[in-house]
C-alpha positions in Angstrom: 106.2 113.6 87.1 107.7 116.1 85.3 110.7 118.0 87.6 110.9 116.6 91.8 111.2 119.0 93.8 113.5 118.3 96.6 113.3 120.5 100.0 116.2 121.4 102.0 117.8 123.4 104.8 120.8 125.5 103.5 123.2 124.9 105.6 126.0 123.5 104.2 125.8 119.9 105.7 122.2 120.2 104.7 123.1 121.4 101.1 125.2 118.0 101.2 122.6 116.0 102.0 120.2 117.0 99.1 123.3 116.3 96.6 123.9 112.8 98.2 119.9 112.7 97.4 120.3 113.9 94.2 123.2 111.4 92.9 121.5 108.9 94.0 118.2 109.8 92.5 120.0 110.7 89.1 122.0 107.3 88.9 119.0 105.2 90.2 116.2 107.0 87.4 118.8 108.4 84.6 117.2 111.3 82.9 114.5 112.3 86.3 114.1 116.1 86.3 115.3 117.3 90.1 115.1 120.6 91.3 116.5 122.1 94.4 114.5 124.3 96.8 116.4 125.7 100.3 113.7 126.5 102.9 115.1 128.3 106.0 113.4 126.6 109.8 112.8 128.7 112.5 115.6 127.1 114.4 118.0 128.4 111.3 116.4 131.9 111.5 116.6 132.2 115.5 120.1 131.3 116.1 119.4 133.7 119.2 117.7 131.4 121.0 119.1 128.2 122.7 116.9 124.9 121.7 115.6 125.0 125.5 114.0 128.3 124.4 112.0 126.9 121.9 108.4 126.6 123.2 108.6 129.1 126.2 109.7 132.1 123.9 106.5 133.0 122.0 107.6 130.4 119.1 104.9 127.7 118.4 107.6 125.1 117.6 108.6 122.4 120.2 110.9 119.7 120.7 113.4 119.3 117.2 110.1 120.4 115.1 112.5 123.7 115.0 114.4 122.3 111.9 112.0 120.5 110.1 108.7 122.2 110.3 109.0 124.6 107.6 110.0 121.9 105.0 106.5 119.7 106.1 104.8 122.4 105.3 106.3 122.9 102.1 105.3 119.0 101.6 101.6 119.7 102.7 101.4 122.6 100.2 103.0 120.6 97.5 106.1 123.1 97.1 107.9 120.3 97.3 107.4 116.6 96.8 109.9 115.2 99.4 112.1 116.7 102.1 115.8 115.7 103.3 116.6 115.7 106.9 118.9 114.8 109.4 117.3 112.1 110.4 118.3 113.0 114.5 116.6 116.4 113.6 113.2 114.7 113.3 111.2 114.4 116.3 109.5 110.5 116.3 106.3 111.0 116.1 105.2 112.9 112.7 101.4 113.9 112.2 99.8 111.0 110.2 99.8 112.5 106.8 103.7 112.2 106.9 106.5 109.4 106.8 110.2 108.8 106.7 109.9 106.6 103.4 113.5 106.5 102.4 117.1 106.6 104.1 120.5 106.8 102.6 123.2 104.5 103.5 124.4 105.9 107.1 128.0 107.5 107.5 130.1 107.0 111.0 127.6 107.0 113.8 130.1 108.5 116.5 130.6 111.4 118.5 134.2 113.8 117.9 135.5 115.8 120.5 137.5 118.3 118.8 140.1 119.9 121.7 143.1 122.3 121.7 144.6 119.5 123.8 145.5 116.1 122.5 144.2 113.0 124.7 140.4 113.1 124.1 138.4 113.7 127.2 141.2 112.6 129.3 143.6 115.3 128.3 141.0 118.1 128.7 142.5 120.2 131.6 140.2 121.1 134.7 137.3 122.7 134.5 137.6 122.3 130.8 134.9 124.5 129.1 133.3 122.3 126.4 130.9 123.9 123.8 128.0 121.1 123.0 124.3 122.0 122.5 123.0 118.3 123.2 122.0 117.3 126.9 123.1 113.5 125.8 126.8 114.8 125.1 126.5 116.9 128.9 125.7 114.0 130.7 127.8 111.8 129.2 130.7 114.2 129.1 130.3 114.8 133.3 129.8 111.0 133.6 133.4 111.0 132.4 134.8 113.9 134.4 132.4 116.0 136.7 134.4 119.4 136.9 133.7 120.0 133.0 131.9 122.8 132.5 129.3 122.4 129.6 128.4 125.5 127.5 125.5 125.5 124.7 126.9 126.6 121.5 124.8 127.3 118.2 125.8 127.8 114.7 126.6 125.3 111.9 130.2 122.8 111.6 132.3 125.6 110.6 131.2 128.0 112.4 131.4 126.0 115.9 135.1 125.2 114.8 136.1 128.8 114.1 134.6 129.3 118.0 137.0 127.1 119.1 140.0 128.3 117.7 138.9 132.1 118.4 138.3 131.2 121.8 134.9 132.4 121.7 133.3 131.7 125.2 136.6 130.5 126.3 136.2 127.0 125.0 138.6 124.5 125.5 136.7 122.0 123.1 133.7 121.4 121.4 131.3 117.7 120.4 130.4 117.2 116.9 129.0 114.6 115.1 131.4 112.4 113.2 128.8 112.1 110.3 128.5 115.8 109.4 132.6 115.8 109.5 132.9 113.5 107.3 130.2 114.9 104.9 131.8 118.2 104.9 135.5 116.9 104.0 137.0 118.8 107.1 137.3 115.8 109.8 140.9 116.3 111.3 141.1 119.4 108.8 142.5 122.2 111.2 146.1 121.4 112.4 146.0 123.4 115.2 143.2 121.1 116.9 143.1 117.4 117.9 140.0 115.3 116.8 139.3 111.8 119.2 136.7 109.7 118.0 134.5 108.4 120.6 133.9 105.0 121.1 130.3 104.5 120.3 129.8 101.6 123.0 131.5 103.5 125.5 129.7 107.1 124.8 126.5 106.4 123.2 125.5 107.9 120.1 121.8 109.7 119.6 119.5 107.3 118.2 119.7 108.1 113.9 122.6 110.0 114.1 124.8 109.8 110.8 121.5 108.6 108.8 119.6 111.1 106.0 116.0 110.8 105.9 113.9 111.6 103.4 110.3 112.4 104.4 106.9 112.5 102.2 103.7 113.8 102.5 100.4 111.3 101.5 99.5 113.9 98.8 102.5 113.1 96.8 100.3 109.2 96.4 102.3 106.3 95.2 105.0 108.0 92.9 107.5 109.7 94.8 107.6 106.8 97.3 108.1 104.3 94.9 111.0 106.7 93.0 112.6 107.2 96.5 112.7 103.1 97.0 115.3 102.5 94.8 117.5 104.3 96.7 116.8 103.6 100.1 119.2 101.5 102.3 117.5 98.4 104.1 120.4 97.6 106.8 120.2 101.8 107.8 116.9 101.8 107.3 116.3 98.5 110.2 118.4 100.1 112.8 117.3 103.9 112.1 113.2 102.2 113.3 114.6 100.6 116.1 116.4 103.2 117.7 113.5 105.4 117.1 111.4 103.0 117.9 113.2 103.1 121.5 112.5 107.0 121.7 109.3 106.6 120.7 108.3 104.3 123.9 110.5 106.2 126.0 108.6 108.8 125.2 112.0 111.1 124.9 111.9 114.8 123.2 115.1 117.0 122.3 116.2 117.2 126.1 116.3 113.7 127.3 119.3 112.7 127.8 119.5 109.1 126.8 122.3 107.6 123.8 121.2 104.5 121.6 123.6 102.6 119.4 122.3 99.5 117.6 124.2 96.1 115.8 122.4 94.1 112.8 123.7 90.0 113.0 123.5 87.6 110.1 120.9 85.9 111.8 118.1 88.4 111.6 118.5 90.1 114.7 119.4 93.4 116.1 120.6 94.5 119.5 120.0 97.0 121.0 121.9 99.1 123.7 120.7 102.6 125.1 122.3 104.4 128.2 119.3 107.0 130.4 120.0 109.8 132.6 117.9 111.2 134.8 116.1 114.4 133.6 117.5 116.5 136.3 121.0 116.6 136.3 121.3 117.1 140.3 118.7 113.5 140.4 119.8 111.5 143.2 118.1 108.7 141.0 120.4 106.5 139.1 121.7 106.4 135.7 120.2 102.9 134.0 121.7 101.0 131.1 121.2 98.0 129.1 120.8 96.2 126.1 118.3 93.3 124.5 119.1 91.5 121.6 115.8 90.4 118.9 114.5 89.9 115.7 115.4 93.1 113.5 111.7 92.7 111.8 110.2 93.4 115.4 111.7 96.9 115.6 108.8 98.0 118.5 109.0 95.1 120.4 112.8 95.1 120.7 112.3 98.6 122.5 109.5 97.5 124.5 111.9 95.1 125.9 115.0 96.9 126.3 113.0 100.1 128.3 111.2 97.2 130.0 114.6 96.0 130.7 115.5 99.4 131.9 112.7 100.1 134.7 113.1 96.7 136.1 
């Protein structure tokens, strides 16, 4: 094809993501014509709204369809021939003219809580305000200490750090992803706040978080895909299906609050470990957690197993 047209978000971790893209399309294909085009999602344009509001407010966008819908109908129209996503942005189940062909290698899969105080979670002081838009981070935040008080925060990396240190809302510290940090250059940037990486079998990450994904449409046919193979990471790409593979059985949309963190072994196998709260937070039912260990080519049936292994 003459030029590919690559579709992204603008934000700036977004913007980072279609370069990563575009390096790696340029050093795997010297000489392929690549062109840039930023599409804005209703969840960019609405920053108004919190993601529970999505739905219910007169928007016909549910579940995390709010940052990606936009660029698959750029892909449907042919403005663009393939679209880069957070992969943890993409709900997992995609109409069936679409598919995640292709992910990049996947940066640090952890959760940051970035404080004024130093000591991680345990240093927070009582009744600590903690700015987080993500029901997994709540729960697992309260699980920790109950008295912290969770407010939903929206905005971009930089922006939800300037929050912090203007002590908008009163926050005493705010949950990032470790993977957009790192992307942006500005993990442990600001001296005047502490950074504690969390540890990712302790507070579970969301399933695909750190991983790019780069989704096609069937119009583009057999090209783009097979352009897009030679840069696509297999070991990502095996643990990226199987932890979507778990929300896919689980049946889980944007608010469910459940973490999933997987591990590849030399022997062809992958474990799997997911931690489930209940829906409602004042639930007398429990919160389950477990893990199943099986062959990495059986993505599906490893999470069959480990929810199985969950309502038993």
């Amino acid at each position: 094809m003459a030029t590919l047209k690559i579709g992204t978000r603008g934000s700036a971790l977004a913007l980072v993501q279609a370069e990563m893209t575009e390096r790696a399309l340029t050093a795997a294909h010297p000489g392929i014509e690549l062109e840039r085009v930023v599409i804005k999602t209703i969840g960019d344009k609405r920053t108004d709204l919190r993601f529970s509001e999505f739905g219910v407010s007169g928007e016909d966008i549910v579940d995390k369809g709010i940052f990606t819908k936009e660029l698959e109908e750029a892909l449907a129209a042919g403005t663009i021939d393939l679209a880069v996503h957070s992969l943890k942005d993409v709900p997992t189940e995609l109409a069936d003219s679409y598919r995640i062909s292709t992910v990049l290698p996947r940066a640090p899969i952890e959760d940051v809580l970035i404080s004024k105080t130093d000591n991680g979670i345990e240093g927070l002081p009582a009744n600590a305000r903690v700015g987080t838009s993500s029901v997994r981070r709540i729960r697992q935040l309260q699980q920790v200490s109950p008295d912290i008080e969770a407010v939903e925060i929206r905005g971009n990396v930089p922006t939800r750090i300037r929050k912090l240190l203007e002590g908008e809302d009163h926050l005493d510290a705010i949950m990032l992803a470790h993977a957009g940090l790192v992307r942006l250059g500005i993990f442990d940037a600001e001296a005047d706040l502490h950074y504690h990486i969390l540890d990712p079998r302790v507070f579970l990450p969301a399933a695909s978080q750190g991983a790019v994904g780069i989704e096609v449409h069937q119009r583009s046919g057999a090209e783009v895909p097979e352009l897009l193979q030679a840069i696509h990471c297999t070991d990502t790409g095996d643990r990226v299906i199987a932890e979507r593979a778990f929300l896919d059985v689980l049946k889980a949309g944007c608010d469910t609050p459940v973490g999933v963190v997987s591990e590849l072994h030399d022997n062809g196998e992958i474990t799997l470990h997911a931690r489930l709260f209940p829906d409602d937070p004042n639930s007398p039912d429990p919160v389950v957690e477990g893990q199943v260990r099986g062959p990495r080519d059986q993505p599906e049936q490893v999470a069959t197993t480990l929810l199985n292994a969950l309502h038993s």
